[in-house]
Every structure is written in C-alpha cells, then in structure tokens.
N, CA, C and O atoms as a GROMACS GRO file, in nm:
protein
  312
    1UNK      N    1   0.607   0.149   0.491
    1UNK     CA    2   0.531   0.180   0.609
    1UNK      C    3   0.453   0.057   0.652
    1UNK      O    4   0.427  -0.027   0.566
    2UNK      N    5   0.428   0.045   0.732
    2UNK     CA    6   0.391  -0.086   0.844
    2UNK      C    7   0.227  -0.057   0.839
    2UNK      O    8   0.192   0.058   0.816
    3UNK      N    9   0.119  -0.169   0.863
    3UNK     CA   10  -0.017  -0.133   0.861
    3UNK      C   11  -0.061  -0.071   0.905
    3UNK      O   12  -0.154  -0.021   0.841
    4UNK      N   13  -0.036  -0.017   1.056
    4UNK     CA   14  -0.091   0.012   1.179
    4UNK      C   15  -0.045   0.202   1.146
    4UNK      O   16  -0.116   0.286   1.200
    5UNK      N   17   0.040   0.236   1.082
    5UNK     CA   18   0.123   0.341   1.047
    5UNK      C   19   0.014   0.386   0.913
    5UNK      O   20  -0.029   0.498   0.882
    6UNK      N   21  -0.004   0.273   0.860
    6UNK     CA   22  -0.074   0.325   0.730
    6UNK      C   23  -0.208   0.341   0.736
    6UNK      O   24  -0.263   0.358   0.627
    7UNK      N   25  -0.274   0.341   0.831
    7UNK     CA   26  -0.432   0.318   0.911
    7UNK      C   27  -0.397   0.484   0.960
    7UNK      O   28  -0.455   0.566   0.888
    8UNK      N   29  -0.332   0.530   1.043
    8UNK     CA   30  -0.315   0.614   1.134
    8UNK      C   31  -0.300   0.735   1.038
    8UNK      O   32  -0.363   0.835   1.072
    9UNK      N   33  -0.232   0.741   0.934
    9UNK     CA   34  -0.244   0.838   0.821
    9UNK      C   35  -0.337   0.859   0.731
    9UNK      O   36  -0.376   0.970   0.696
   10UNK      N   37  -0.374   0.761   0.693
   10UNK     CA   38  -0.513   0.752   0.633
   10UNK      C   39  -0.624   0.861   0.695
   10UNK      O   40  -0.670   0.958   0.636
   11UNK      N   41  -0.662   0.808   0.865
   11UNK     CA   42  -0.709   0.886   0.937
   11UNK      C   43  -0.685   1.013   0.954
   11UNK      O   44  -0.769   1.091   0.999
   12UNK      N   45  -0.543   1.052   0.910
   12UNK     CA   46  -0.486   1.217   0.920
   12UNK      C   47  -0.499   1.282   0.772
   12UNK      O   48  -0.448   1.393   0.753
   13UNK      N   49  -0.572   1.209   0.657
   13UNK     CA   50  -0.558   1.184   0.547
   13UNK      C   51  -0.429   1.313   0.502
   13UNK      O   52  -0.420   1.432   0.474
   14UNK      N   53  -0.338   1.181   0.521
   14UNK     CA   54  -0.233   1.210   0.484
   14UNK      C   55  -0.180   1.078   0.380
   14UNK      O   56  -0.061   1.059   0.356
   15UNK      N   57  -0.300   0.988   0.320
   15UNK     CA   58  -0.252   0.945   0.257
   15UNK      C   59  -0.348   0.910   0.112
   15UNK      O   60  -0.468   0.883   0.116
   16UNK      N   61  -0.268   0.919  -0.006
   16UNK     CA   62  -0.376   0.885  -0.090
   16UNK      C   63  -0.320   0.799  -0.215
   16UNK      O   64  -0.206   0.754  -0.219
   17UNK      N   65  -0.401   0.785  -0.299
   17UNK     CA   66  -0.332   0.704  -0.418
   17UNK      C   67  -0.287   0.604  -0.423
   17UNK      O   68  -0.173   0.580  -0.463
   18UNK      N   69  -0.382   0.510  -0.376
   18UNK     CA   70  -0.287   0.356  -0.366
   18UNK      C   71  -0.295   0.348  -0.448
   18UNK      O   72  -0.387   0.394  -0.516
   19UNK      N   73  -0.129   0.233  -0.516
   19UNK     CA   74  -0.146   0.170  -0.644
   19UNK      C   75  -0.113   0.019  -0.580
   19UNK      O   76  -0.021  -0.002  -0.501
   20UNK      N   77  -0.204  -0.078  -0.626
   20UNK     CA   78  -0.135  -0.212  -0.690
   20UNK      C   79  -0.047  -0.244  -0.738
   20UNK      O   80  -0.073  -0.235  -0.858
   21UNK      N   81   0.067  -0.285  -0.726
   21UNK     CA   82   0.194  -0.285  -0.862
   21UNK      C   83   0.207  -0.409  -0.857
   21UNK      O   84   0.152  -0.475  -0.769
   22UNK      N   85   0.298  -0.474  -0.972
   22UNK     CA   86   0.341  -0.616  -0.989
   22UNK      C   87   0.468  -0.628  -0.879
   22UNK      O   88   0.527  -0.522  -0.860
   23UNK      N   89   0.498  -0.699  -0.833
   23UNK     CA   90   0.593  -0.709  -0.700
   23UNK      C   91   0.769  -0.674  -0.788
   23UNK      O   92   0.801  -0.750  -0.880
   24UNK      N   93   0.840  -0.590  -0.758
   24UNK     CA   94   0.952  -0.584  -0.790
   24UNK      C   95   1.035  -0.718  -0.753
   24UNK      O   96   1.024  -0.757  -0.637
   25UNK      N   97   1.146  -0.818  -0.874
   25UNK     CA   98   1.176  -0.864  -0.854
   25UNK      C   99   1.096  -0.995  -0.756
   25UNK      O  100   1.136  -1.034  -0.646
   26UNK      N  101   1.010  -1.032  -0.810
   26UNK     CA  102   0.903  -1.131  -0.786
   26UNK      C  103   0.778  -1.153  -0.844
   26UNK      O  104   0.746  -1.095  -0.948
   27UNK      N  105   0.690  -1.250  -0.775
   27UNK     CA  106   0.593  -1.288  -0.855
   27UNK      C  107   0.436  -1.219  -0.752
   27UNK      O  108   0.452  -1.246  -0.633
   28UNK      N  109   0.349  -1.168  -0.769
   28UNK     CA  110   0.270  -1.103  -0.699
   28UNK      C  111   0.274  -0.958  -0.688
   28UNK      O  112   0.348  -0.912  -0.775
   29UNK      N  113   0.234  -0.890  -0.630
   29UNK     CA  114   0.192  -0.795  -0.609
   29UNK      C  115   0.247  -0.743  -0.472
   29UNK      O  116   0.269  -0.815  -0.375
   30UNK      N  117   0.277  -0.513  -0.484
   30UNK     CA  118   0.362  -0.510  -0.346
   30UNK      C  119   0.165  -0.367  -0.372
   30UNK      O  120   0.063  -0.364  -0.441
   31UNK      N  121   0.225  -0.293  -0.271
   31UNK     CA  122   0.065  -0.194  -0.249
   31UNK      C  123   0.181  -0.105  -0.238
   31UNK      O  124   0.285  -0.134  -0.178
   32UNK      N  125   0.150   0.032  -0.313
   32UNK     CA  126   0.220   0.162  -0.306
   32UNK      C  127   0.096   0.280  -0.243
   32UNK      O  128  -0.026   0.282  -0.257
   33UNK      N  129   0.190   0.372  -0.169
   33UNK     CA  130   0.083   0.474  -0.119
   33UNK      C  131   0.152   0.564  -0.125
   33UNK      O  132   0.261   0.564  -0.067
   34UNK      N  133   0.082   0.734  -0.242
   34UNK     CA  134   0.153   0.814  -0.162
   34UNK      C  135   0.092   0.903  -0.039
   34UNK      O  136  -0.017   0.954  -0.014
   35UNK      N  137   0.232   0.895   0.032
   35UNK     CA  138   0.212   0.976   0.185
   35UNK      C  139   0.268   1.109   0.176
   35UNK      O  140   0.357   1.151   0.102
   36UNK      N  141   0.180   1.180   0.286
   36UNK     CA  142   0.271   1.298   0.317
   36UNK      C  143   0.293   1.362   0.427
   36UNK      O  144   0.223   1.415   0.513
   37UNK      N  145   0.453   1.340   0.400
   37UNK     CA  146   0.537   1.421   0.553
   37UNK      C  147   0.646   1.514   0.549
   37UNK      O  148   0.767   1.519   0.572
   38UNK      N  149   0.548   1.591   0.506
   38UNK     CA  150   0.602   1.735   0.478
   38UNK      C  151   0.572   1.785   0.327
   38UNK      O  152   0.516   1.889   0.292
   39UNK      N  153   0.640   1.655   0.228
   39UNK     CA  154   0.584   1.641   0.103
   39UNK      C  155   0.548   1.530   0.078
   39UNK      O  156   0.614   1.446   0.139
   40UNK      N  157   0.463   1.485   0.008
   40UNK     CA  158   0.413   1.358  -0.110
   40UNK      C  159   0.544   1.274  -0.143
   40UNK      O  160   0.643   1.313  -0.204
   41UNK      N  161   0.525   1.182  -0.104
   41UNK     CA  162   0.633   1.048  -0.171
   41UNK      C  163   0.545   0.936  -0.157
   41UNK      O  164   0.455   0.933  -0.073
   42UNK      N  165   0.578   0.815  -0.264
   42UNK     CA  166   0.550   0.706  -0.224
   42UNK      C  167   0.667   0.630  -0.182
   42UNK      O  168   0.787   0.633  -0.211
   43UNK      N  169   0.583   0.550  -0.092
   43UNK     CA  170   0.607   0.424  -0.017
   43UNK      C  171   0.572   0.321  -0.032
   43UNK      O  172   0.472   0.314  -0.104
   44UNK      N  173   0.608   0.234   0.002
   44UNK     CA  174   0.534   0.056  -0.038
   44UNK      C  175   0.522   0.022   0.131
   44UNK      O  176   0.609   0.039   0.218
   45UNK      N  177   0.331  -0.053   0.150
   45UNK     CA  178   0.380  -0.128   0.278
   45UNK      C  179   0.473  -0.213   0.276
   45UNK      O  180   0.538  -0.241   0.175
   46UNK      N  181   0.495  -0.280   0.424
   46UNK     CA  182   0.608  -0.354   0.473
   46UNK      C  183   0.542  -0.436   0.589
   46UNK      O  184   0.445  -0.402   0.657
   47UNK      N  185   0.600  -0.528   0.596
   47UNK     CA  186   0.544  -0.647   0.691
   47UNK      C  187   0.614  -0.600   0.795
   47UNK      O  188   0.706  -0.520   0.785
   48UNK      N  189   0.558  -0.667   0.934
   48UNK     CA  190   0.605  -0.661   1.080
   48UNK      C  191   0.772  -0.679   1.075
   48UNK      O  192   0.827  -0.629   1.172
   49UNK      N  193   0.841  -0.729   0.998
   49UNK     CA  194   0.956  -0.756   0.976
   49UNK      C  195   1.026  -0.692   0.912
   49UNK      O  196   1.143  -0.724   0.892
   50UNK      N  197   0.965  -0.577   0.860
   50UNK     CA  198   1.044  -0.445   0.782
   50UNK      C  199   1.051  -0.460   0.647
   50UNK      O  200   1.084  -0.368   0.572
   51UNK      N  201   1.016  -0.598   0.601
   51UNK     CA  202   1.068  -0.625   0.422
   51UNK      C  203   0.934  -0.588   0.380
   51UNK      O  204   0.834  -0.556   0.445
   52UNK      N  205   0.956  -0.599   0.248
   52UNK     CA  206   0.797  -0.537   0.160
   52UNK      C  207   0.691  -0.629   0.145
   52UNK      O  208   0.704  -0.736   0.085
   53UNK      N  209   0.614  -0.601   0.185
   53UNK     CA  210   0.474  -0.664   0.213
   53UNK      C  211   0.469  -0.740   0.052
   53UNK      O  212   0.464  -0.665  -0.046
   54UNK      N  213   0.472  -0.860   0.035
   54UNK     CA  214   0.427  -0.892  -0.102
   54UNK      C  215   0.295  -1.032  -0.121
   54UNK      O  216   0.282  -1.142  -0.066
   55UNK      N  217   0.237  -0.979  -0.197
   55UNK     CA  218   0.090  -1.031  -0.192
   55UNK      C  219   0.074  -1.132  -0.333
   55UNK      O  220   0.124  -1.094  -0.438
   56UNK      N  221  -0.003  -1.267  -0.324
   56UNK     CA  222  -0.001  -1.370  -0.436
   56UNK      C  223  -0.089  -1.256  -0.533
   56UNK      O  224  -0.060  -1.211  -0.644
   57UNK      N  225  -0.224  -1.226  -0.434
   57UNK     CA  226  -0.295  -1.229  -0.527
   57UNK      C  227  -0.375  -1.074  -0.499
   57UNK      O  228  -0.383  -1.032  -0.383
   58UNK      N  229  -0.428  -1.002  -0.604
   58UNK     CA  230  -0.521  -0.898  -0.600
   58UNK      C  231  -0.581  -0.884  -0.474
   58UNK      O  232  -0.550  -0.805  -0.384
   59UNK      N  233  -0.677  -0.977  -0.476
   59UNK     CA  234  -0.793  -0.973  -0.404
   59UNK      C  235  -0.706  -0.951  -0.239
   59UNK      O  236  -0.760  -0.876  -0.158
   60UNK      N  237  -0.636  -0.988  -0.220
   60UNK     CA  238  -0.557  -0.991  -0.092
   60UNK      C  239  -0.517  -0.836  -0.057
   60UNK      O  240  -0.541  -0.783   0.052
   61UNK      N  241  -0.461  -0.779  -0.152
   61UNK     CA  242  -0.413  -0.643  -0.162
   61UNK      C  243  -0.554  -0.541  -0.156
   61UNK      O  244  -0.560  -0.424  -0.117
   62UNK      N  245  -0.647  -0.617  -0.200
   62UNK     CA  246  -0.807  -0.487  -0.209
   62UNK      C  247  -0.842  -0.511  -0.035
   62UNK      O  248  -0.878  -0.418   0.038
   63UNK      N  249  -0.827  -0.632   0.003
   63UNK     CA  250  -0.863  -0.668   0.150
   63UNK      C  251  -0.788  -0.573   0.236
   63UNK      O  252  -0.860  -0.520   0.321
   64UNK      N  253  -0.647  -0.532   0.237
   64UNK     CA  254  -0.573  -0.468   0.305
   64UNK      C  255  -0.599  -0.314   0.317
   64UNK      O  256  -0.586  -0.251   0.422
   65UNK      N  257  -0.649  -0.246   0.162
   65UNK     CA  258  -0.652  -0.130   0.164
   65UNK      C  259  -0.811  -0.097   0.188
   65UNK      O  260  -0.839   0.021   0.210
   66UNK      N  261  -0.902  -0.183   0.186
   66UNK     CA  262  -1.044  -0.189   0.236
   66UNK      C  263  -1.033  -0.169   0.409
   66UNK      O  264  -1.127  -0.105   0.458
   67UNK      N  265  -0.916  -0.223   0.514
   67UNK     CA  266  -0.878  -0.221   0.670
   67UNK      C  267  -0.821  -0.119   0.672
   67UNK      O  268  -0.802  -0.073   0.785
   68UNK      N  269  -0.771  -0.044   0.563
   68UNK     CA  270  -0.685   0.072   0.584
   68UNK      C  271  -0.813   0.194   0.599
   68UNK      O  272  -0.817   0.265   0.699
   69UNK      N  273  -0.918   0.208   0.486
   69UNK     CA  274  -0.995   0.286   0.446
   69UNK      C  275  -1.010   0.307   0.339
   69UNK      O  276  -1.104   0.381   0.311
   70UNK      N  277  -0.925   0.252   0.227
   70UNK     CA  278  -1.001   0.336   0.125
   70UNK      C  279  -1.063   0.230   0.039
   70UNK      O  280  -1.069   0.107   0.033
   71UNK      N  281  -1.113   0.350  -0.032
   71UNK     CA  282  -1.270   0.282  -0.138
   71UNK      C  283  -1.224   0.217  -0.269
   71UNK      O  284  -1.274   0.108  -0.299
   72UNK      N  285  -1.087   0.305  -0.389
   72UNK     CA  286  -1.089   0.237  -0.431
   72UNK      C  287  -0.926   0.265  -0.502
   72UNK      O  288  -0.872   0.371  -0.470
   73UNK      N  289  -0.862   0.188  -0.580
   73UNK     CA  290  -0.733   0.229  -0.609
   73UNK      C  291  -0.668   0.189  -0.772
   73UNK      O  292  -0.717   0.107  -0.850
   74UNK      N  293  -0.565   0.260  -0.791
   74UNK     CA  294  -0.532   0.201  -0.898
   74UNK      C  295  -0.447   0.088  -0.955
   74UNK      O  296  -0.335   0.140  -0.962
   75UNK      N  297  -0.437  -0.043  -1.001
   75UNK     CA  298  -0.394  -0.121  -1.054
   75UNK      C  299  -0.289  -0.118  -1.181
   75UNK      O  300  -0.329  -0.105  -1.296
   76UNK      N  301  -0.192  -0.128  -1.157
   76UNK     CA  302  -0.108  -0.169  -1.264
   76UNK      C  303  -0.056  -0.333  -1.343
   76UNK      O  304  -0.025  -0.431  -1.275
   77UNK      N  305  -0.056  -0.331  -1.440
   77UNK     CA  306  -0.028  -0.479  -1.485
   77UNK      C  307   0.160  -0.520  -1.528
   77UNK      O  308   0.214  -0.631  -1.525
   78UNK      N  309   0.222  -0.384  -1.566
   78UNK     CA  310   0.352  -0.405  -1.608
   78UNK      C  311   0.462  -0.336  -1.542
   78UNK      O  312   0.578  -0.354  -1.579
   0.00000   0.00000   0.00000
C-alpha cells in the first residue's frame, strides 16, 4: 500500500500493527501493516513506483509511521 492509502486507513482505523521487519532479500528494513478490507491481512508499504518501500535505517521507518499516525510499533531483528 502506497503512503497516502496508508494515512487514509489509519484515519478509518482500519489499520493496526505495524511491524518493522528486516527487508526481504536485502539490507534494511521494509514497514508491515495489518489492514482491513473485509478481513485483516498484512501488507508492506510501497513506494510511488509500486516496489516495496525499503528503508537503510530504523529511525527512517519510525519517521514514516509517526506521518501515518501511530504512536508506537513492533520491531523485529531476524
């Protein structure tokens, strides 16, 4: 899901549970959310360009979900 998409649900709180994850098949970090449309799934954001949003560092990923709304989330290391 795209930022502007993930702001707009938030607001419908239709979304909860961010996780941090280590970036699949890379080095950094991707942001998982689950959403719900109809039922609960997660999703990973995605950049303006449709591929998965992937982030160097933490602090970058707390910045994003701080513009989204939320307060606070969970982190994974493996």
């Amino acid at each position: 899901m795209k930022m502007s998409e993930a702001k707009s649900l938030f607001q419908a709180s239709s979304l909860k549970e961010p996780r941090i994850v280590p970036a699949f098949m890379g080095s950094g970090y991707n942001l998982q959310l689950l959403v719900h449309r109809g039922v609960w799934s997660s999703e990973t954001l995605v950049a303006k360009s449709g591929k998965t949003r992937q982030f160097k560092r933490v602090e970058a990923v707390i910045t994003v979900l701080s513009e989204i709304g939320f307060k606070e989330a969970i982190v994974t290391f493996d």
